[in-house]
BAMARTI-951418 format. One record per atom (N, C-alpha, C): residue in one letter; residue number from 0; x, y, z. Coordinates in pm, whole numbers. Atoms other than C-alpha are relative to their C-alpha. Layout:
<palums>
(A; NUM; (X; Y; Z));
...
</palums>
This chain:
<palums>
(X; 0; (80; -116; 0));
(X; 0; (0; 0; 0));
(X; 0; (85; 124; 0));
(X; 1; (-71; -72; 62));
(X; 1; (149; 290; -140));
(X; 1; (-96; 129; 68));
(X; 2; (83; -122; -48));
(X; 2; (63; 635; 12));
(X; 2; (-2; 92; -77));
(X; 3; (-29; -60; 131));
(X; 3; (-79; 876; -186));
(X; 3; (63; 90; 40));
(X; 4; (-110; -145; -3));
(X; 4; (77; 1201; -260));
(X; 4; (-87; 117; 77));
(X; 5; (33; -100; -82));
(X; 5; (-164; 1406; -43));
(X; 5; (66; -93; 141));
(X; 6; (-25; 71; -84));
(X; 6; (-101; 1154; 231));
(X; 6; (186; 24; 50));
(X; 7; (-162; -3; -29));
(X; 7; (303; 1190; 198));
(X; 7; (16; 155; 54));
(X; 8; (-38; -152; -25));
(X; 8; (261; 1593; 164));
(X; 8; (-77; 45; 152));
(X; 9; (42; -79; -159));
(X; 9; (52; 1612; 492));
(X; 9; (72; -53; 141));
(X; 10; (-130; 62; -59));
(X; 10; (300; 1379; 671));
(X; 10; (145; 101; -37));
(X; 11; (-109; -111; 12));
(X; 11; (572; 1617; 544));
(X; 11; (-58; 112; 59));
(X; 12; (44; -132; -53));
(X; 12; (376; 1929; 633));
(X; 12; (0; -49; 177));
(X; 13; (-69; 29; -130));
(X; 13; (366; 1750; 999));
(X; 13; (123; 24; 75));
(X; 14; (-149; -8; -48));
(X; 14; (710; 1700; 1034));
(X; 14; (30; 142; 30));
(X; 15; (-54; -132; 32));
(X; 15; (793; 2038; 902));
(X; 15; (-49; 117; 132));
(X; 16; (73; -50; -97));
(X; 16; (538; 2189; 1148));
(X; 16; (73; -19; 152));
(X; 17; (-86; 64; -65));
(X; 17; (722; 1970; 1427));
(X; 17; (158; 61; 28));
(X; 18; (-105; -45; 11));
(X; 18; (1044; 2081; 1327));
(X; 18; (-9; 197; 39));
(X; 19; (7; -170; -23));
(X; 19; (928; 2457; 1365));
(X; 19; (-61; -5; 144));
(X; 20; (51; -20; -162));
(X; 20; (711; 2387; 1747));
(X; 20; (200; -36; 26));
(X; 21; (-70; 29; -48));
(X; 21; (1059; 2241; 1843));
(X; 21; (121; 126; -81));
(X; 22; (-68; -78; 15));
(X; 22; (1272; 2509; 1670));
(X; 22; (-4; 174; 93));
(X; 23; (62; -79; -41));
(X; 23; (1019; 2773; 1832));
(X; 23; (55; -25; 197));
(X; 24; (-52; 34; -93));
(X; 24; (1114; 2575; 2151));
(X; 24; (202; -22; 20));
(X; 25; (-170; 2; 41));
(X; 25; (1506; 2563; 2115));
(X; 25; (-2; 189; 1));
(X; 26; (-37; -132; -4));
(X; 26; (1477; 2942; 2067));
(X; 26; (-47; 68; 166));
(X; 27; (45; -10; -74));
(X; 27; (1279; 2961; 2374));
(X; 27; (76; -9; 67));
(X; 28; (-137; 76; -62));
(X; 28; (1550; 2758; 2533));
(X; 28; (68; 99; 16));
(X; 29; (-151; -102; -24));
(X; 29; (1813; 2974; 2435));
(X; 29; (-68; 137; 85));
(X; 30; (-26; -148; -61));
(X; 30; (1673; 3304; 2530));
(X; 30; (-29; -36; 112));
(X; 31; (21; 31; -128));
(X; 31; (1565; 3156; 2858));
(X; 31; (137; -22; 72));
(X; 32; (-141; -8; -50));
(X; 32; (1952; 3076; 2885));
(X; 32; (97; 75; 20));
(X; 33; (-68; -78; 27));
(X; 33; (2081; 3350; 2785));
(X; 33; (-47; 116; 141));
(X; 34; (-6; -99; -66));
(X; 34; (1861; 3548; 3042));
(X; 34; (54; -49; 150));
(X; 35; (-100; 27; -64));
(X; 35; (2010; 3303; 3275));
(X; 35; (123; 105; 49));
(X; 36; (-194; -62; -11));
(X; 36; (2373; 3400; 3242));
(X; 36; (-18; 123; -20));
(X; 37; (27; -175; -45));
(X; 37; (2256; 3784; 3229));
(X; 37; (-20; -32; 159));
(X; 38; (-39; 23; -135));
(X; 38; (2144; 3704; 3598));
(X; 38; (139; -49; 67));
(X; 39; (-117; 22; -67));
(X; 39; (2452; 3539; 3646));
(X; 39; (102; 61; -5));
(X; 40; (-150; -125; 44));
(X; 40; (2697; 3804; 3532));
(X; 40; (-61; 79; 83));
(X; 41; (67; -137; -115));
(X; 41; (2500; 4056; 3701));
(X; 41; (16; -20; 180));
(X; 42; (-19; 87; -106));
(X; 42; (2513; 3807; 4002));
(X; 42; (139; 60; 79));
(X; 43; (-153; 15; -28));
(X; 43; (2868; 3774; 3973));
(X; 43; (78; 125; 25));
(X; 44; (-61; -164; 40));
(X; 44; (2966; 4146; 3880));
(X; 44; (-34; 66; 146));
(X; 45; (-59; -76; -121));
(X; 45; (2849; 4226; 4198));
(X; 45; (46; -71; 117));
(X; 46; (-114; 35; -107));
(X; 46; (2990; 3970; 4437));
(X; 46; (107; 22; -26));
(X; 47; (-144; -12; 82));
(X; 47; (3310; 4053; 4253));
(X; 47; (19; 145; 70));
(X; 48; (-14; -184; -45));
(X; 48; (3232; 4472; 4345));
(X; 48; (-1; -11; 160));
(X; 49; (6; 30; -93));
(X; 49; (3135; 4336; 4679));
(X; 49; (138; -47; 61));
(X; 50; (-106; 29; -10));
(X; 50; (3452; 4158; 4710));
(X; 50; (103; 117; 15));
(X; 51; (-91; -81; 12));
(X; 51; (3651; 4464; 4602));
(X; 51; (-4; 84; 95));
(X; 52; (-17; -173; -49));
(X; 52; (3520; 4738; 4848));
(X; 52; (76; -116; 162));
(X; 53; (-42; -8; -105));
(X; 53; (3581; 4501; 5119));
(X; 53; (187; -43; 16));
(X; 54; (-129; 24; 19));
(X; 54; (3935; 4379; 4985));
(X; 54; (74; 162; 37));
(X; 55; (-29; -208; -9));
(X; 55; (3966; 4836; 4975));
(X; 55; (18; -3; 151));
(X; 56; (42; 6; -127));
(X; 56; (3848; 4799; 5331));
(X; 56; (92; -7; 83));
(X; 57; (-101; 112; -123));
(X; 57; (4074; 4569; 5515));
(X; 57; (141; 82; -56));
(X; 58; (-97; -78; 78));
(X; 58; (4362; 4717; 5260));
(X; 58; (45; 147; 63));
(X; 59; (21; -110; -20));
(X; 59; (4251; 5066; 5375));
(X; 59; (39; 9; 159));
(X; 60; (-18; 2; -144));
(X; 60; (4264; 4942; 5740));
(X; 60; (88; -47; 48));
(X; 61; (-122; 34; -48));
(X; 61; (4568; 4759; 5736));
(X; 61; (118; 110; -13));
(X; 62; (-83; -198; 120));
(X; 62; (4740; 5142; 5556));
(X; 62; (39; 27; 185));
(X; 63; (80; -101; -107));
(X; 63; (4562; 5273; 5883));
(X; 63; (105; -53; 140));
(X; 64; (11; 77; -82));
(X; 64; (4716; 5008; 6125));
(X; 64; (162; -18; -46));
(X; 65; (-155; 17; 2));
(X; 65; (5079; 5023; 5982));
(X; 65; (73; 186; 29));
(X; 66; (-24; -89; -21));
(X; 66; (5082; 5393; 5980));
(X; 66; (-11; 44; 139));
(X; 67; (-12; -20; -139));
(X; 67; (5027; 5367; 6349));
(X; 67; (106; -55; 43));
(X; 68; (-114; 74; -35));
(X; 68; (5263; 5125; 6438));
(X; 68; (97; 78; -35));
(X; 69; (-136; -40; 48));
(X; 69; (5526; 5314; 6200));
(X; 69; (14; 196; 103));
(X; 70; (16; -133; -95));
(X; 70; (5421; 5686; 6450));
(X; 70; (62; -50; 86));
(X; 71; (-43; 8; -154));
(X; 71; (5453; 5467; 6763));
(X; 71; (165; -42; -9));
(X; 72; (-157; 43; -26));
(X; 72; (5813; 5312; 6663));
(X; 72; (70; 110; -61));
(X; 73; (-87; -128; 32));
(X; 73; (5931; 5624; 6535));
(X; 73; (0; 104; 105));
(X; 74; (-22; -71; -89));
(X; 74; (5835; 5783; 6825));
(X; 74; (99; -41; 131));
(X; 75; (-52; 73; -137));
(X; 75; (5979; 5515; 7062));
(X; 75; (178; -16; -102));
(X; 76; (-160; -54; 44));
(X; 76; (6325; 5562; 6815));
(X; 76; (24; 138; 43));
(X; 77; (-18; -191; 25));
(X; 77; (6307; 5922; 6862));
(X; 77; (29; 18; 168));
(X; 78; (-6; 16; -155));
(X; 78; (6292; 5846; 7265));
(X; 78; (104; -42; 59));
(X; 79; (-120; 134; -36));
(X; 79; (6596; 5570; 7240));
(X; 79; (91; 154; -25));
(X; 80; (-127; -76; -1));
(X; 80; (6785; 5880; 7088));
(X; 80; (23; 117; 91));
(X; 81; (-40; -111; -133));
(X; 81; (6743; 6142; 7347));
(X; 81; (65; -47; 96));
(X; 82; (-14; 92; -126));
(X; 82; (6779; 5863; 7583));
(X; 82; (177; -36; -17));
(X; 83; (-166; -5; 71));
(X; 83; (7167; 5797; 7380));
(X; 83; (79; 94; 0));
(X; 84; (-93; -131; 37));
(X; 84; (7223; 6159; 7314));
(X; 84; (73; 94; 180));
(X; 85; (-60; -88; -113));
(X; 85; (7211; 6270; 7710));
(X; 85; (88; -116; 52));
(X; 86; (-131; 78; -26));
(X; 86; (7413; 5925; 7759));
(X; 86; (110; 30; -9));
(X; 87; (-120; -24; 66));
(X; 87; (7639; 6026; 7552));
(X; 87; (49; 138; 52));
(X; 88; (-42; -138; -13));
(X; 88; (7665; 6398; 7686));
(X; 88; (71; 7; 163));
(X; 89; (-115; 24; -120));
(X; 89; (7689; 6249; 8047));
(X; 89; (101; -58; 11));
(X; 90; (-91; 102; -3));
(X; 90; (7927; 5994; 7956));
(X; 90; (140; 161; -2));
(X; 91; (-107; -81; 42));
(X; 91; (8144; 6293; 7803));
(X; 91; (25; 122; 116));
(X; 92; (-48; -102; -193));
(X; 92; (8107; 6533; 8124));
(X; 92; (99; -100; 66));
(X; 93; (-99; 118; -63));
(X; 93; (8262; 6210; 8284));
(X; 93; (118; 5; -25));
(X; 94; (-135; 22; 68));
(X; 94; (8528; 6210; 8100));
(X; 94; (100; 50; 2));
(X; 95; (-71; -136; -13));
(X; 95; (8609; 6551; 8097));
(X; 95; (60; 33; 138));
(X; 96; (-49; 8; -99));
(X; 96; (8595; 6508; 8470));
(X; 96; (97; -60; 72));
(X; 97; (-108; 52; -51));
(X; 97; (8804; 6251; 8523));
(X; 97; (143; 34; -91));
(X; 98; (-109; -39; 53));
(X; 98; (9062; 6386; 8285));
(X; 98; (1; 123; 55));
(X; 99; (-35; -118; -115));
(X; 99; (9033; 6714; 8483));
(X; 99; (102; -85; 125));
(X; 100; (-73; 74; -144));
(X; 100; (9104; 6477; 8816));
(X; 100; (148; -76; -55));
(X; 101; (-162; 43; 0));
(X; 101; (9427; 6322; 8624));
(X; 101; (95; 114; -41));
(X; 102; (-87; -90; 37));
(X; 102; (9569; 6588; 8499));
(X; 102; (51; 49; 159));
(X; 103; (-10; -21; -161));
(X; 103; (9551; 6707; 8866));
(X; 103; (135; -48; 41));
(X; 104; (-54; 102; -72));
(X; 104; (9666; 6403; 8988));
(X; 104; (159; 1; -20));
(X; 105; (-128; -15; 79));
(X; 105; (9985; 6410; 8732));
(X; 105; (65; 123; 47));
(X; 106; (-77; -101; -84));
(X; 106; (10053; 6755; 8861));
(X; 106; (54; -14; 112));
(X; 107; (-43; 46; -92));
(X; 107; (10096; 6663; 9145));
(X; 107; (131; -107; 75));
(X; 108; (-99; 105; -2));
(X; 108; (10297; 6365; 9100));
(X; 108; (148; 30; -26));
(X; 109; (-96; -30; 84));
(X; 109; (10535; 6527; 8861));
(X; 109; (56; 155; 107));
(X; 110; (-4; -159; -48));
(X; 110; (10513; 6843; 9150));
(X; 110; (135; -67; 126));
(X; 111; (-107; 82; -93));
(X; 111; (10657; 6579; 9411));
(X; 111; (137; -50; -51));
(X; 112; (-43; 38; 72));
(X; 112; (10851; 6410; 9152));
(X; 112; (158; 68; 15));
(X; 113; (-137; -166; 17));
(X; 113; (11096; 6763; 9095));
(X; 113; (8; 25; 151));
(X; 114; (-25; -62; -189));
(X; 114; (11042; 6859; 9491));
(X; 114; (96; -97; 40));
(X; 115; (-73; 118; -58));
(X; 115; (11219; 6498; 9531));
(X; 115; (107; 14; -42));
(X; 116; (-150; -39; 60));
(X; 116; (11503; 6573; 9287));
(X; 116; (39; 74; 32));
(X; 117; (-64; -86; -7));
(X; 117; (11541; 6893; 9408));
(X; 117; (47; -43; 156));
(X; 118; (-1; 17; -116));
(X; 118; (11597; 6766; 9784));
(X; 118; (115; -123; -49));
(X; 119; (-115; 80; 26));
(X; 119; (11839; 6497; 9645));
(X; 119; (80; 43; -24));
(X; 120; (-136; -67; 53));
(X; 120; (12074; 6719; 9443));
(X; 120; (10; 114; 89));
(X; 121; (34; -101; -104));
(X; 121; (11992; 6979; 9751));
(X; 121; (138; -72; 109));
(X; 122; (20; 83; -112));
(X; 122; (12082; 6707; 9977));
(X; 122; (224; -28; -46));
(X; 123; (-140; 24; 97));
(X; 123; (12416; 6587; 9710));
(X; 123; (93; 160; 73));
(X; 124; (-41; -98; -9));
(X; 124; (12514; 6945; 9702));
(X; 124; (78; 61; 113));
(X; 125; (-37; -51; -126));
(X; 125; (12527; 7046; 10034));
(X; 125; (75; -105; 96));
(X; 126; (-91; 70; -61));
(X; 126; (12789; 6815; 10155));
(X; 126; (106; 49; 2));
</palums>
């Protein structure tokens, strides 16, 4: 049994029909996918902005949190050197003092020293 030729062309016009609900659906598809991944970029774009202010944030607060630290140890250097510089100024009074007290001392020594020679060749002499 042989089908006729209206029979084949309304079986083709089926298909064809078929092929267009399911093409109609496939387009459907896509733009339904497409508005997908628009939500999901949009999604994403802002956990991403979200991400950034607070990456700024912490960034901004660690700035905040080294520039303190770098005040307080510059201030506590700045403390060590006063603390060095009057070391160093008493050390050098010291110094000055006890090289005052030898010089002294040496006078003295060198005062006896000659008083002793002169009482020897005094002493020589007067014989």
């Amino acid at each position: 049994m042989a089908a006729t030729l209206e029979e084949r062309v309304a079986y083709l016009e089926g298909r064809v029909e078929e092929q267009s609900r399911l093409g109609a659906e496939l387009r459907e598809m896509v733009s339904h996918l497409d508005q997908k991944v628009d939500r999901f970029r949009e999604e994403l774009m802002a956990r991403i902005q979200a991400v950034d202010q607070k990456v700024d944030r912490v960034r901004e607060e660690l700035m905040a949190q080294i520039r303190a630290v770098d005040q307080k140890l510059t201030a506590q250097i700045q403390a060590v050197d006063q603390k060095v510089d009057r070391f160093r100024e008493e050390l050098a009074a010291q110094i000055r003092a006890l090289d005052q007290k030898m010089t002294r001392y040496f006078t003295w020594l060198i005062g006896l020293y000659v008083a002793g020679l002169l009482a020897i060749m005094a002493a020589l002499l007067g014989r």
